[in-house]
Phi, psi and omega in degrees: 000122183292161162271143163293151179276157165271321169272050234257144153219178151208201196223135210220144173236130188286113190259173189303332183281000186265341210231156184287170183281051165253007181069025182235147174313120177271140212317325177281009172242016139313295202303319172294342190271286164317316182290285158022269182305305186292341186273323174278345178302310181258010169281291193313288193257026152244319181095039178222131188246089181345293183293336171285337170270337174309296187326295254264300220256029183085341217244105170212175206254154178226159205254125132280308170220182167206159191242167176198138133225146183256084196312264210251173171266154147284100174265160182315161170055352181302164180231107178280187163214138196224126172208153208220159190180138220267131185240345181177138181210129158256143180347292191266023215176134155220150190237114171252133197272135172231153161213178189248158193186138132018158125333315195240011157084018208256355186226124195270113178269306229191123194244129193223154193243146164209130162262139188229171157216144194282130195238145171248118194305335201261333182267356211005089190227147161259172188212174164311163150266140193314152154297317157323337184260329207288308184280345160278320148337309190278317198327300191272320190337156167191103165294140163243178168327284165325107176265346185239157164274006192274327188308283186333313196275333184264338145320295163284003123313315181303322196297316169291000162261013194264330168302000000 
């Protein structure tokens, strides 16, 4: 059995409706860009198809809160790179880390925390996570250093000023 990546991405082209008139992403369509990307990211390398546990079992996971902070501008038509990766989970709860890039990743735009929780649509309720999901969650974790995101985002600023 192969092991799952901890680190999952892809690559997204920023289109003109998205973005203000400064040709920059405008800050609330980040958060759609980041959602976007992580539902085809764990479809692709886990094989968990969101909308398909919605049908079949009742069950999806909801953004409780998020965080942005926005390193650089985005411009229209840019070709990002987005990558995501499960930083912490409990019974009731998974906390995912995304950042944003460059094409060739060599430049950091925008770093985001998003938190869910597994809603069951049919009791409309949050509930535990199923153990099948439970045991891919451990699977993937990649604890980082950084316990707050105000930490995190000054931490990958030092780095980009080390470039």
């Amino acid at each position: 059995m192969s092991q799952l990546p901890k680190i999952i991405e892809s690559s997204k082209k920023i289109r003109f409706q998205d973005c203000d008139p400064f040709n920059h992403l405008n800050n609330g369509r980040y958060v759609d860009y980041y959602i976007n990307a992580r539902e085809d990211q764990v479809l692709e390398n886990y094989g968990i198809d969101l909308f398909k546990i919605i049908k079949e079992e009742g069950l999806g996971w909801v953004v409780a809160n998020n965080q942005v902070s926005y390193i650089k501008p985005v411009f229209t038509m840019e070709t990002v790179v987005i990558e995501s990766q499960l930083i912490g989970h409990s019974p009731k709860h998974l906390q995912v880390e995304m950042r944003m890039f460059n094409a060739d990743k060599s430049i950091l735009k925008s770093i985001a925390w998003f938190s869910f929780v597994p809603f069951n649509l049919r009791k409309n309720k949050v509930e535990l996570h199923e153990e099948k999901y439970s045991k891919i969650f451990t699977e993937v974790l990649l604890e980082i250093p950084q316990k707050t995101f105000e930490a995190r985002e000054i931490f990958f600023r030092s780095q980009q000023k080390r470039k």
